[in-house]
MDAnalysis code that builds the backbone (N, CA, C; Angstrom):
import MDAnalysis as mda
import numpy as np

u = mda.Universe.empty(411, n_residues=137, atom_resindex=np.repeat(np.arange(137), 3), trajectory=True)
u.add_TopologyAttr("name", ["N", "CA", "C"] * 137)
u.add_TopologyAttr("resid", np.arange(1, 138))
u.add_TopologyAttr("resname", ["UNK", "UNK", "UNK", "UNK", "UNK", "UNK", "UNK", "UNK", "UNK", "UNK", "UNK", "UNK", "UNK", "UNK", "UNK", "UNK", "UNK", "UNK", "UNK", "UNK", "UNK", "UNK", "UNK", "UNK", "UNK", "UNK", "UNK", "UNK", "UNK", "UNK", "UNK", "UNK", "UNK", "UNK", "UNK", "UNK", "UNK", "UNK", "UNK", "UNK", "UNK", "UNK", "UNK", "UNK", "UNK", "UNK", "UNK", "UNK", "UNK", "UNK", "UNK", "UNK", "UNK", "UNK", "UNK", "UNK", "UNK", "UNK", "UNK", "UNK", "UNK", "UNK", "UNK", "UNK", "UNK", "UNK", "UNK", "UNK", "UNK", "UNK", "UNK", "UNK", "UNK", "UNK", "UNK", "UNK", "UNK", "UNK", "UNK", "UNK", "UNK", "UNK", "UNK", "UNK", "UNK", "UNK", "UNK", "UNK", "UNK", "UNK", "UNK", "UNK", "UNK", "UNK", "UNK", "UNK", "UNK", "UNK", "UNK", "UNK", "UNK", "UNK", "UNK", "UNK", "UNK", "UNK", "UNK", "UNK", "UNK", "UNK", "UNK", "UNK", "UNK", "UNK", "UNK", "UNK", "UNK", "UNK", "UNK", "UNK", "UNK", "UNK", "UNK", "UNK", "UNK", "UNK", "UNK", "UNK", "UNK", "UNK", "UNK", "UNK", "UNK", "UNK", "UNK", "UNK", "UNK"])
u.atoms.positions = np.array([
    [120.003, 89.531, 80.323],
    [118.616, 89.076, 80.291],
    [117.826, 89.890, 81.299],
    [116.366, 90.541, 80.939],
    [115.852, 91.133, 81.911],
    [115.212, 90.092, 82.788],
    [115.006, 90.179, 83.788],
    [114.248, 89.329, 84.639],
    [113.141, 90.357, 85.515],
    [112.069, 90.238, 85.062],
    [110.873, 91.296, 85.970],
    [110.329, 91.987, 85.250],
    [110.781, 92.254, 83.783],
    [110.280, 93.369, 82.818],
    [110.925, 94.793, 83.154],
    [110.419, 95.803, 82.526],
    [111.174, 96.891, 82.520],
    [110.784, 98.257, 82.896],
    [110.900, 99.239, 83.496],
    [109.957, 100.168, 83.651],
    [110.016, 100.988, 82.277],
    [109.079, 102.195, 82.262],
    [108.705, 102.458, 81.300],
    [110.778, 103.175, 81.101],
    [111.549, 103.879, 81.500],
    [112.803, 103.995, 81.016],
    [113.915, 103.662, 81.355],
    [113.536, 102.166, 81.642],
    [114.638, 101.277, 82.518],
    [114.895, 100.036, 81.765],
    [115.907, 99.637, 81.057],
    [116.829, 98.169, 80.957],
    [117.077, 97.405, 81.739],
    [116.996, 96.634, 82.156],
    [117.809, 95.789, 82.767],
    [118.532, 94.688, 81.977],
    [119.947, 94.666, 82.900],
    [120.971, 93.480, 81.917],
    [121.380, 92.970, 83.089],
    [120.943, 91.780, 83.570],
    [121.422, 90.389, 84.474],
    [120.359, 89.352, 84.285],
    [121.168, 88.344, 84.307],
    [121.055, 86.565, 84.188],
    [121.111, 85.910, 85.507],
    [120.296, 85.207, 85.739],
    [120.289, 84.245, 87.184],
    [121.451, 83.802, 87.403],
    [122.220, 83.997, 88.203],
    [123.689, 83.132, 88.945],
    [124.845, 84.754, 88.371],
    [124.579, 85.629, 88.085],
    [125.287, 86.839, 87.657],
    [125.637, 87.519, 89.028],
    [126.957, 88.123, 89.748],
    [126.743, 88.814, 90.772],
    [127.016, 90.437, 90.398],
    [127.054, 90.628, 89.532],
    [126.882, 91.778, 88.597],
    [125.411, 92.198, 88.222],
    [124.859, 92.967, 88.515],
    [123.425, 94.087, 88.084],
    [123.941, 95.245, 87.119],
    [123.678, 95.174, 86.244],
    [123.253, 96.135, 84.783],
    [121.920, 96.762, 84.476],
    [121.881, 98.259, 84.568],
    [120.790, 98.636, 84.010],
    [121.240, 100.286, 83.459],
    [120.636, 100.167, 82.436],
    [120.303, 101.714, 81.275],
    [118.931, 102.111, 81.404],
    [119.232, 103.382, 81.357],
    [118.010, 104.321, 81.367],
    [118.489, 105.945, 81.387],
    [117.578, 106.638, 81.347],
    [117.676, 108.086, 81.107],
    [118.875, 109.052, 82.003],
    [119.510, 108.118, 82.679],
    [120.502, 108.495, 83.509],
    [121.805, 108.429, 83.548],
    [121.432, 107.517, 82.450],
    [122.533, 106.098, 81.947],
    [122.784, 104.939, 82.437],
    [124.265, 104.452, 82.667],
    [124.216, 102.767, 82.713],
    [124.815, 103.287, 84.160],
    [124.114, 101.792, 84.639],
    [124.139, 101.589, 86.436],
    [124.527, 100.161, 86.145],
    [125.957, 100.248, 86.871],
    [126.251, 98.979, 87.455],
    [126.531, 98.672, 88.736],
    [126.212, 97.282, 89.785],
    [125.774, 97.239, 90.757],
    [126.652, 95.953, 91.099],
    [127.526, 95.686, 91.680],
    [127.899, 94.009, 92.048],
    [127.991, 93.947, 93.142],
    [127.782, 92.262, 93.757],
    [127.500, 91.657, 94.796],
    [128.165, 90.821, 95.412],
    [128.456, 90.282, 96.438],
    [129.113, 89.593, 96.750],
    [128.883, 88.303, 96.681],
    [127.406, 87.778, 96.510],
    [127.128, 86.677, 95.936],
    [125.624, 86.911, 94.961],
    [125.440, 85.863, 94.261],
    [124.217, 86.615, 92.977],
    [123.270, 86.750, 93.498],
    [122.578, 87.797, 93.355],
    [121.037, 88.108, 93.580],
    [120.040, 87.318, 93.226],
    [118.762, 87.112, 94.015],
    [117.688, 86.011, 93.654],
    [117.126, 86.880, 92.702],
    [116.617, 87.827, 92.511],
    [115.610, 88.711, 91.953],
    [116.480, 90.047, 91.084],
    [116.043, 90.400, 90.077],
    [116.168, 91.775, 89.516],
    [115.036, 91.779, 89.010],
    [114.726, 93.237, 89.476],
    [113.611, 93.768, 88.358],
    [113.112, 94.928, 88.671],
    [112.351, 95.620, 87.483],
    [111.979, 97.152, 87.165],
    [110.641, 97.135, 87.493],
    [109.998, 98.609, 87.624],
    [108.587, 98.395, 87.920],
    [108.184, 99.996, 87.540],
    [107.394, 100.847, 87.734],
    [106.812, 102.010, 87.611],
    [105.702, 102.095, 88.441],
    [105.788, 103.375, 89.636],
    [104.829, 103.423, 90.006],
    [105.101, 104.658, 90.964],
    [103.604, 105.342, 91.054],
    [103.470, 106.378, 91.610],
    [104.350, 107.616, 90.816],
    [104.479, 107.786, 89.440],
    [105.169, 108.397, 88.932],
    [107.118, 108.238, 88.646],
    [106.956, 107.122, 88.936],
    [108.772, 106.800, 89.192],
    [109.123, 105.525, 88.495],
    [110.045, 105.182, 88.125],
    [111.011, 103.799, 87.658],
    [111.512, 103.544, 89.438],
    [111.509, 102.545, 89.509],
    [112.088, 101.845, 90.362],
    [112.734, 100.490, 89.905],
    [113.789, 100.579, 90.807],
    [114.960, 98.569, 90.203],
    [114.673, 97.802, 91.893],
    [114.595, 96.979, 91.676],
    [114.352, 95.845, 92.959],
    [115.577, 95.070, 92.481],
    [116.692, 94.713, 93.538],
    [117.663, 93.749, 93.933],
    [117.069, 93.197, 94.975],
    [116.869, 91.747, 95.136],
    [116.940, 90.823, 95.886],
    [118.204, 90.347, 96.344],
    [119.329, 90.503, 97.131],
    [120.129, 90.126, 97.508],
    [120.149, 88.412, 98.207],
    [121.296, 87.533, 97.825],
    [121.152, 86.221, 98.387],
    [120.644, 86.436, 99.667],
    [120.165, 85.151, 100.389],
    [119.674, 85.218, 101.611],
    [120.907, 84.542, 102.376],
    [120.334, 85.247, 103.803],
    [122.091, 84.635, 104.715],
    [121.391, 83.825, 105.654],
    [121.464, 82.639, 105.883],
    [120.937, 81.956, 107.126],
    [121.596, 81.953, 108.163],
    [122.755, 82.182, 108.260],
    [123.421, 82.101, 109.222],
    [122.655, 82.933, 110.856],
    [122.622, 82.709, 112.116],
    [122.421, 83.756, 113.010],
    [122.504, 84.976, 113.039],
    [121.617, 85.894, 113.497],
    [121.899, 87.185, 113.281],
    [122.782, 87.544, 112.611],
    [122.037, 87.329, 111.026],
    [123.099, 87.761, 110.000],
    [121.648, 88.958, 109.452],
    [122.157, 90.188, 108.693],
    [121.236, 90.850, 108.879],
    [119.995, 90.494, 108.078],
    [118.812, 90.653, 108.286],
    [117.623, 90.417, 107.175],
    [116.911, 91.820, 105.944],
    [117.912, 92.489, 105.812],
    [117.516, 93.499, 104.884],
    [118.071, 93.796, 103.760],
    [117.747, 91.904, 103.035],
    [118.418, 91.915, 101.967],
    [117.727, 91.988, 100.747],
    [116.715, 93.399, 100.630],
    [116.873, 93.483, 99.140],
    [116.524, 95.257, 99.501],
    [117.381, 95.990, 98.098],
    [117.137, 97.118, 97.910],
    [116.458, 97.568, 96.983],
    [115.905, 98.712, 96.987],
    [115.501, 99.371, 95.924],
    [115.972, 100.706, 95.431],
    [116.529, 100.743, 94.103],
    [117.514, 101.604, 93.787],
    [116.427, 102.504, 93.444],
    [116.599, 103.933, 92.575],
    [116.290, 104.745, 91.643],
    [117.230, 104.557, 90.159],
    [116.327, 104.702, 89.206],
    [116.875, 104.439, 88.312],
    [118.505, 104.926, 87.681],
    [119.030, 105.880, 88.586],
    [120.612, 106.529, 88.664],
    [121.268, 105.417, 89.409],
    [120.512, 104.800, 90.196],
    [121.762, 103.625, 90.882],
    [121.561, 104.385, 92.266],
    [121.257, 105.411, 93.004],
    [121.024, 106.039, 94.023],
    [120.079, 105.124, 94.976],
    [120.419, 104.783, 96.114],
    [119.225, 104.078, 96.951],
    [118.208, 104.672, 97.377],
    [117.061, 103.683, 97.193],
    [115.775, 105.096, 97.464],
    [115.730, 103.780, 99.117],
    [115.530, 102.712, 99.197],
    [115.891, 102.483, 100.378],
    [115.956, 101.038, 100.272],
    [116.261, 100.265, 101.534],
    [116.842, 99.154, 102.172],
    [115.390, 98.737, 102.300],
    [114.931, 97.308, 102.328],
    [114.095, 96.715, 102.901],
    [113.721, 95.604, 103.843],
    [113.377, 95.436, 104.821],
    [113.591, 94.648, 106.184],
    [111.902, 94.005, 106.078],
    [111.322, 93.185, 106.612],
    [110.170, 92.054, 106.951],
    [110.202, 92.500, 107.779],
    [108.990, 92.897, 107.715],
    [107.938, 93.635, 109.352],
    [108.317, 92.313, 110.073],
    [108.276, 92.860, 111.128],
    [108.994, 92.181, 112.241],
    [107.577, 91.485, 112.885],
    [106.577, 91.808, 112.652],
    [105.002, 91.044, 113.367],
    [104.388, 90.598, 112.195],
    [104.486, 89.505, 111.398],
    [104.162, 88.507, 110.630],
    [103.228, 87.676, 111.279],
    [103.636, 87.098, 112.113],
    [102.813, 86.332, 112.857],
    [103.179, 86.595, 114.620],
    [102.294, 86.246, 115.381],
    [102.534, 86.467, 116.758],
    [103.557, 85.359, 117.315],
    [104.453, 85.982, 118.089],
    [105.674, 85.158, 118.691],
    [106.530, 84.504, 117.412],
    [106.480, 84.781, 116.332],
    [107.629, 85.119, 115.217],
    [108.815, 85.325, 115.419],
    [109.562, 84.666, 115.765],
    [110.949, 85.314, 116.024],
    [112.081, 84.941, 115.406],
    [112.223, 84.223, 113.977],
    [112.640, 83.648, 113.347],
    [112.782, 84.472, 112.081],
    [112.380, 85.486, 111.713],
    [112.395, 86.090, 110.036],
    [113.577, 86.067, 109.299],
    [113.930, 84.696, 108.088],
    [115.344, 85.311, 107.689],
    [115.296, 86.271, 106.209],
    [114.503, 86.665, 106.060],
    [114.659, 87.416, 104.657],
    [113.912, 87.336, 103.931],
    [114.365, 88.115, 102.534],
    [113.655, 87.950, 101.025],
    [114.319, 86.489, 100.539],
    [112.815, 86.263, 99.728],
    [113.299, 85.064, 98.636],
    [113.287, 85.770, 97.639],
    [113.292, 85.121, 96.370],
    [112.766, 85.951, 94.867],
    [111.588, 86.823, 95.187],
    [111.457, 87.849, 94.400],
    [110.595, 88.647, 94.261],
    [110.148, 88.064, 92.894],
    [108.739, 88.897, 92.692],
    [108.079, 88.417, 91.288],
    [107.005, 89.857, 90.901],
    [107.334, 90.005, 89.749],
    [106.238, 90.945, 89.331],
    [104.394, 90.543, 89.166],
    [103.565, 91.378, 89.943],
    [102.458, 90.504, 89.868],
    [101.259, 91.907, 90.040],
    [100.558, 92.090, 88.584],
    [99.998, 92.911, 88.540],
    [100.065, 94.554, 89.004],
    [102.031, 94.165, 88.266],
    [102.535, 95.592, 87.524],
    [103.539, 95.683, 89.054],
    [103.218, 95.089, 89.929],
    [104.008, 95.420, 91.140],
    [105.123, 94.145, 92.280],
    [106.132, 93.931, 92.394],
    [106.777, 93.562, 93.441],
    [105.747, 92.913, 94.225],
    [105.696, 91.419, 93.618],
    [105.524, 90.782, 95.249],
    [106.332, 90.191, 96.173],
    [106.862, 90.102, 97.095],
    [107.910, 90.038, 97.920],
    [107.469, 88.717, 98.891],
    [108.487, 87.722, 98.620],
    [108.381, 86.408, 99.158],
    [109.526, 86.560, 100.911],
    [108.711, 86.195, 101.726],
    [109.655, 86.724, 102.863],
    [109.962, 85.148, 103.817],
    [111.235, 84.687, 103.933],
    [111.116, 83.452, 104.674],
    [111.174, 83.266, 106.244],
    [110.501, 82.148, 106.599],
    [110.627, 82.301, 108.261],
    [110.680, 80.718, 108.569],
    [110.723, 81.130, 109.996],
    [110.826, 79.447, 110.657],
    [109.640, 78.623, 110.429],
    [108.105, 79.618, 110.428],
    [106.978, 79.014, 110.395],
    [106.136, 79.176, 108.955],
    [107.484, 79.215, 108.229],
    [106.647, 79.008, 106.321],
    [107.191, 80.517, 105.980],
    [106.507, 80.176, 104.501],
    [106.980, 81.661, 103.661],
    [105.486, 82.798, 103.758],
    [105.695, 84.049, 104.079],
    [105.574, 84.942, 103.609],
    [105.183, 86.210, 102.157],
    [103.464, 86.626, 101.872],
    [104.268, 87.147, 100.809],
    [103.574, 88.703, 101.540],
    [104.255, 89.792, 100.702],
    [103.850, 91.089, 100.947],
    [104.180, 92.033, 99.886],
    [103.878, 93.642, 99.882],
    [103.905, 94.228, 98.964],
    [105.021, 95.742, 99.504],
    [105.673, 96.375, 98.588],
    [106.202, 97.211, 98.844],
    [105.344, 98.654, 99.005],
    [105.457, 99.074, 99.876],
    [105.165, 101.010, 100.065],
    [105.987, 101.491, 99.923],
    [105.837, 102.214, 98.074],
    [106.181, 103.346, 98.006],
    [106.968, 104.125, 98.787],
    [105.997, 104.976, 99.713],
    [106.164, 105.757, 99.883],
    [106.742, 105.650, 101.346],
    [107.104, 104.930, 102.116],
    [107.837, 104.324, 103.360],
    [109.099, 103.044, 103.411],
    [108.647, 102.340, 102.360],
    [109.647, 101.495, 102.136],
    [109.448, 100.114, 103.168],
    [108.340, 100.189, 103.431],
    [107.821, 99.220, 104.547],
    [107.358, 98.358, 103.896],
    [106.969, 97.123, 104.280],
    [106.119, 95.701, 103.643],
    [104.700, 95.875, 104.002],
    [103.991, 95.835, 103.163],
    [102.400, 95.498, 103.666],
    [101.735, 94.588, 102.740],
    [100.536, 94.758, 103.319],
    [99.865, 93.554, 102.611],
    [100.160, 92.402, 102.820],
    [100.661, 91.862, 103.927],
    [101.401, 90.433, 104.214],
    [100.386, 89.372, 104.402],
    [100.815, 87.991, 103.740],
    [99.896, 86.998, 104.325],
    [100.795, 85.888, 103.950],
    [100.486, 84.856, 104.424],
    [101.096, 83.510, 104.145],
    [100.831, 83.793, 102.801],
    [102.262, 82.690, 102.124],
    [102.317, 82.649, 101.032],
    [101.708, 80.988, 100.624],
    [101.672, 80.996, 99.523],
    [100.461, 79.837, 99.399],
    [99.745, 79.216, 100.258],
])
């Protein structure tokens, strides 16, 4: 099942509770597994590129790491790791991660959780950084 839609030469094949990621495209088939299921899959296009978003489960545990979702290239190659700006709010010191991601006017919006509420923000391209952040609802 795709979940996120598809870029313009990207498949995706995973189902919610799957710890297995499937995707076809011009590169061929990319498979991806996890150690526990991913909140999020999904494809996108932009700035001239296919991109895949994995949301990796979230770890609550203590300094367990918070840079759990990647973004592949459509070969399965990492274009990079993504971490929650660390200044969300002032004296923040709580950030545990991604929640689901959601496609929202063609692009990744990125749900980020903390001690003092959720988070949403947008991916850069071209740095791999979060912006656009604001409380989420």
């Amino acid at each position: 099942m795709n979940q996120g839609g598809e870029g313009p030469d990207v498949v995706i094949d995973w189902t919610e509770g799957d710890t297995t990621v499937r995707w076809s495209g011009p590169d061929g088939s990319v498979e991806k597994t996890h150690a526990l299921a991913p909140t999020s899959v999904l494809a996108w296009h932009e700035d001239g590129e296919t991109l895949v978003l994995v949301v990796e489960a979230l770890d609550f545990t203590p300094d367990s790491p918070k840079d759990n979702a990647v973004v592949y290239r459509p070969d399965g190659s990492e274009r990079f790791r993504l971490c929650p700006p660390g200044d969300l709010m002032p004296g923040l010191k709580d950030v545990d991660g991604f929640f689901p991601a959601f496609l929202s006017k063609g692009r990744p919006l990125m749900i980020m959780a903390t001690g003092a509420g959720d988070f949403q923000g947008r991916i850069d391209p071209a740095t791999g950084e979060i912006v656009e952040t604001n409380r989420w609802r």
